[in-house]
N, C-alpha and C positions, 0 to 999 in steps of 0.2 A: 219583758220587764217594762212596766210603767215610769216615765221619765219625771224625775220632781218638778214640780212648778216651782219656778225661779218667782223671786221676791217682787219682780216687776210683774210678770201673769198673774199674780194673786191681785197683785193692785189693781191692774187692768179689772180682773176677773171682778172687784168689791166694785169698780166705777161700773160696770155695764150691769153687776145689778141694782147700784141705786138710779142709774139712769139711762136712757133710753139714746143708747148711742148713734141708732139711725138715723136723729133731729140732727147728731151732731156737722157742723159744717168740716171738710175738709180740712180747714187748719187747726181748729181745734181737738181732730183727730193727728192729726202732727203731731201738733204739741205731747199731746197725751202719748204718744210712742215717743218721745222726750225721753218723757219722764220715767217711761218704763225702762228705756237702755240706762235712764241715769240711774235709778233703784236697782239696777241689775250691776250696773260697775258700781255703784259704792259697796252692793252686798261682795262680792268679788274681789275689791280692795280688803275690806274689814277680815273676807278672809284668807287674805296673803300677809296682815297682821298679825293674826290669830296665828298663822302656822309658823312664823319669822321669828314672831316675838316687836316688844312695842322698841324695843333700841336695838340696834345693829350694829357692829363692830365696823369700827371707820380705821381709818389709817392710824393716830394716834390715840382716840379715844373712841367710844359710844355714844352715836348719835341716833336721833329718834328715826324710825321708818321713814322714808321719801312719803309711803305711802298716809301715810299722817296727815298732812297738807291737803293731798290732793280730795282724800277724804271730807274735810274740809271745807273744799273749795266745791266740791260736788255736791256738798249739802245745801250751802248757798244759793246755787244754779236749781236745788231740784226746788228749792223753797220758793223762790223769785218762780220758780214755772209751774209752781200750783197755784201759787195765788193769781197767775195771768189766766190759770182754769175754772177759779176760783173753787178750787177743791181744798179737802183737810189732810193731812197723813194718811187720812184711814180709810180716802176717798167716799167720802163725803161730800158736800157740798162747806163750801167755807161758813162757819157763824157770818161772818159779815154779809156773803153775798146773801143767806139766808135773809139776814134782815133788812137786806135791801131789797128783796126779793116780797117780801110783807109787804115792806111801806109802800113799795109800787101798787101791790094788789087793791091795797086800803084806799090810796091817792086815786087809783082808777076806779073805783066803782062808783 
């Protein structure tokens, strides 16, 4: 039986076909296995929501999932470490770096 690709291998899998990972230096191969453990625990947070439910019964009332936050807080970190990749969501290369990535071209010839 074939094992699913987890949410971070796919990412991985979209960035090494827009790009040619073997230029990549060392840290920015880091990096990039970052981001794939953080796409892989947020997908794994959202779904121990999913199966929980979004509020949980507290001592005297119902309070939202711990896992909410952390949620959250992992999307921040994964956003802050694409843009230091200068990738998109959908591994990509970012709009911006794109167009900086022109104006360089333009400026040097």
């Amino acid at each position: 039986m074939r094992k699913k690709t987890s949410p971070g291998q796919a990412f991985r899998a979209q960035v090494a076909k827009n790009f040619d990972l073997s230029d990549a230096g060392v840290a920015w191969v880091a990096r990039l296995d970052q981001v794939v453990a953080t796409i892989d625990l947020v997908a794994e947070l959202e779904a121990r929501v999913q199966k929980d439910g979004l509020m949980l019964s507290g001592l005297h009332q119902d309070v939202i999932h711990p896992a909410i936050r952390e949620i959250r807080s992992q999307r921040v970190a994964l956003d802050r470490m694409l843009e230091r990749l200068g990738l998109s969501e959908d591994g990509h290369e970012s709009q911006s770096d794109a167009q900086r990535r022109r104006a360089n071209a333009r400026w040097h010839k």
